[in-house]
N, C-alpha and C positions, 0 to 999 in steps of 0.2 A: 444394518442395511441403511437405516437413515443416516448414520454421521458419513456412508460413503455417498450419496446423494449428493448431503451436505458438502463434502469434499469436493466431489468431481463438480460441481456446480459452481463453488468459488474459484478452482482452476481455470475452468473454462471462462466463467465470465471475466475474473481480474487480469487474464490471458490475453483477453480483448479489448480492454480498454484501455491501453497504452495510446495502440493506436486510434483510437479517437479521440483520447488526448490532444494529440499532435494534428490531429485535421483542425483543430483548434486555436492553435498558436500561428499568433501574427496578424489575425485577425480583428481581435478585438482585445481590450485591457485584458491582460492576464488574469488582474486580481476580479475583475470584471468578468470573465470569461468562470469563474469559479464560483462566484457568487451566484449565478445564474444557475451553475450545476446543483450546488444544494438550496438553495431556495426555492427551487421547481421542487427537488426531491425531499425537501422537509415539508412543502405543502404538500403534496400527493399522500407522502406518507400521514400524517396529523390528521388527514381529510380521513384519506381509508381508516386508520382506527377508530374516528371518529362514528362514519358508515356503520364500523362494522359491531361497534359501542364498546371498543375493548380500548378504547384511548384512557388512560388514568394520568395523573401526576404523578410524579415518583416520589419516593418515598425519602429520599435526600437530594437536594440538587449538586449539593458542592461536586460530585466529581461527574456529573451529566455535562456539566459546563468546563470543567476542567478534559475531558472526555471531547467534547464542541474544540476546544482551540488546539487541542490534537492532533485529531483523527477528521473532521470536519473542516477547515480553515488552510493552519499554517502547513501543516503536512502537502498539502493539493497545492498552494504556491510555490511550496520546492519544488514539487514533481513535474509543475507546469512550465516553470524559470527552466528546471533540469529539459524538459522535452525541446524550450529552446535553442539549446547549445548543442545538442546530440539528439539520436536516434532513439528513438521511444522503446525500443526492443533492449540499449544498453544500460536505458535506465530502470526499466523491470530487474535486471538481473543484480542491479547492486541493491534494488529495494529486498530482495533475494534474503539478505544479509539478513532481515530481520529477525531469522531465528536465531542468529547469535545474539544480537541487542535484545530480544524477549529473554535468555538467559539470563544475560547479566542483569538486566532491571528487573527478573522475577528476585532474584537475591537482595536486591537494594529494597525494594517494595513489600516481598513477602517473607523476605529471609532464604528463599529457598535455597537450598546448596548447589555453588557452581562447580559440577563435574570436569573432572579433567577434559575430557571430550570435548566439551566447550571450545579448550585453547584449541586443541586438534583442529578442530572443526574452525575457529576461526584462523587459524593459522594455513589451513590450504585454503579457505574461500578466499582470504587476501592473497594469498597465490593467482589464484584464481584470474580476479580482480589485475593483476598486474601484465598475465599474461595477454587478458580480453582488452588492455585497451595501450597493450605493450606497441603495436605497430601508429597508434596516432600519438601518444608521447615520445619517442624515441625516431621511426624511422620518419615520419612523417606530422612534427610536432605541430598542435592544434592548441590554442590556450582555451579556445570553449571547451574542448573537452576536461581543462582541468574544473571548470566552472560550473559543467556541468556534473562530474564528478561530487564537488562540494557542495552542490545543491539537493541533489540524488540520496546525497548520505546525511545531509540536515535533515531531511523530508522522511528519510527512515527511522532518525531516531525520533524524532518527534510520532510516527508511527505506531512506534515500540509501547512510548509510555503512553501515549492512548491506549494500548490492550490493556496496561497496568491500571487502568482509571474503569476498563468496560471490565475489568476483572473483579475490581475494585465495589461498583455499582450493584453486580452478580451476589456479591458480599454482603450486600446493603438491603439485596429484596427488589432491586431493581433489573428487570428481565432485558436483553440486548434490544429487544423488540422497540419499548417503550423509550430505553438509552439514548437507541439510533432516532427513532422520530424526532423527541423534543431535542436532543443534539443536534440535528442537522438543521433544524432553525435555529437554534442559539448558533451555530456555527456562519449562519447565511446573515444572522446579525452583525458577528466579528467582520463578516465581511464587507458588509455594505457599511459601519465605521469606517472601514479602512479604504472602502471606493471613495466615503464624504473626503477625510482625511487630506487623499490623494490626489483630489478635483479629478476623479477619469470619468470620462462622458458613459451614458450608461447606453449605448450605441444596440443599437438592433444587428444581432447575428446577420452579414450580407451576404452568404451562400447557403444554398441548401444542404451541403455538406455541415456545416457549421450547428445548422439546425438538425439535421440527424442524429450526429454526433454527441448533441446537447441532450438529446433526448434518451438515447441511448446510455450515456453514461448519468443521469440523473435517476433511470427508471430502473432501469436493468444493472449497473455498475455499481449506485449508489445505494438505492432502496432493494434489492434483492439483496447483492451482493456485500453489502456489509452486514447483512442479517443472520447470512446462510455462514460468513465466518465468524463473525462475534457470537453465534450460535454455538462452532467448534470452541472458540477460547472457554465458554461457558463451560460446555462438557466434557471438553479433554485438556482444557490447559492452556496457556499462551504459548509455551514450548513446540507442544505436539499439534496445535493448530496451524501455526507457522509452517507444518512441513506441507500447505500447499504451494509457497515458496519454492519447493523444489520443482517443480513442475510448470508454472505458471510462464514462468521464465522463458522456456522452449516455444510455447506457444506465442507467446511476445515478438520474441525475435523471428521468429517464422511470419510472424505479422507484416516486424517492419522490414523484412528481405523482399518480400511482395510488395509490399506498397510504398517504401521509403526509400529502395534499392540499397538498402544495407549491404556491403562489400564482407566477406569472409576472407579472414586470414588463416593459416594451422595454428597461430599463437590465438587468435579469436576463439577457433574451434576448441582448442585444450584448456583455456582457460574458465569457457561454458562447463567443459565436463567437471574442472576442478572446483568451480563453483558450485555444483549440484552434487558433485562429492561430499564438499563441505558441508552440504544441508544435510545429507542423509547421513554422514558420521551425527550429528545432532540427533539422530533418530534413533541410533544402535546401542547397545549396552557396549561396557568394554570389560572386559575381565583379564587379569594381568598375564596369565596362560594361554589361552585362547583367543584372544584379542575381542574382533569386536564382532557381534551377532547383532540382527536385527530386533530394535525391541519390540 
């Protein structure tokens, strides 16, 4: 009953925050607008364990910090660049993909054996993928959508091997709880490097929208919600935690059809289904007879 908690909790809130994401962009420095998100959410968080006297040191740093440039940092600037160029609802659905990259880098990282299913499974999400964004390359060619595309899909592999680093950590005696806090300041560090770096003004949020938004995905997006998933990678796997991927996605896109006026195509539409197809073959056993059953 808790890992479905767990679950339904990271759908919902990762479901959400796309779009505030995007109420975000344009307003203030991108890499600026991110550093804000986890620097709120690594002090809140550090504070509360602190409060609550369960804050410790971890027991290795090396992949806390490797874990920080990530899953905290680079990963949030693609997705933020990506929420740029496109609809925040179509860039949920290629972060989607990560069950297939959590496959293939559990192999590179743990050894684990990659299943036929895999190719299956990434072979109709790239369907998928071709079909959802078939009508703005082809009938009505857009080049941010190919930008954002490339952004979209930077931002998930660097995603992937974050789980590889918080799996990594799980390995070492280091709990997600502890991972995420002190990550999300070393992460808010990389970042404010890279505001110095950049000379961008460190500019006050100018709408209340902006400030909502910031708060919400620092509190709620950030400090729940990578807890309640890096919780799932913990106890079932980077594979089988991913399949809130399947789901996350729908709620995304329903976000930004309301709020963003996201336009639906039938190739839009089939391409969502073959993409959530793709996640759930990820999920099924296959057997050469009987094909595939759910695992």
């Amino acid at each position: 009953m808790q890992n479905s908690l767990l679950f339904a909790a990271t759908v919902l809130i990762w479901g959400t925050t796309w779009i505030a994401i995007a109420w975000q962009i344009g307003t203030v420095d991108l890499v600026v607008s991110v550093f804000y998100r986890f620097g709120l959410a690594g002090l809140i968080f550090v504070l509360g364990l602190a409060a609550l006297g369960r804050l410790e040191k971890p027991k290795t740093w090396r992949f806390v910090i490797l874990q920080a440039f990530c899953l905290f940092s680079f990963n949030f600037i693609c997705f933020y660049q990506a929420t740029f160029f496109m609809p925040s609802g179509l860039v949920s659905v290629i972060f989607s993909l990560a069950t297939i990259f959590n496959a293939v880098n559990a192999r590179l990282f743990f050894g684990e054996n990659l299943r036929p299913r895999t190719l299956v499974a990434g072979i109709i999400g790239v369907l998928g993928l071709v079909l959802l964004f078939w009508h703005d390359l082809t009938i009505s060619f857009d080049v941010n959508v190919l930008l954002g595309m490339a952004w979209a899909t930077a931002g998930t592999v660097f995603f992937s091997v974050g789980n590889m680093m918080s799996r990594k950590n799980t390995q070492h005696g280091v709990t997600p709880i502890i991972a995420n806090a002190w990550g999300m300041c070393i992460g808010a560090l990389i970042l404010l490097a890279l505001v110095i770096l950049r000379q961008a003004p460190l500019t006050l949020p100018p709408t209340s929208s902006y400030v909502w938004a910031l708060l919400y995905l620092a509190l709620v997006g950030s400090v729940v919600g990578f807890t309640t998933y890096l919780l799932l990678v913990a106890r079932l796997g980077s594979d089988r935690a991913a399949y809130t991927t399947v789901l996350f996605p729908v709620v995304a896109l329903l976000m930004s059809t309301l709020f963003e006026g996201y336009q639906w195509h039938t190739t839009s539409v089939l391409g969502v289904g073959l993409t959530i197809l793709g996640n759930l073959v990820m999920f099924s056993k296959w057997h050469p007879r009987r094909g595939f059953s759910h695992a």
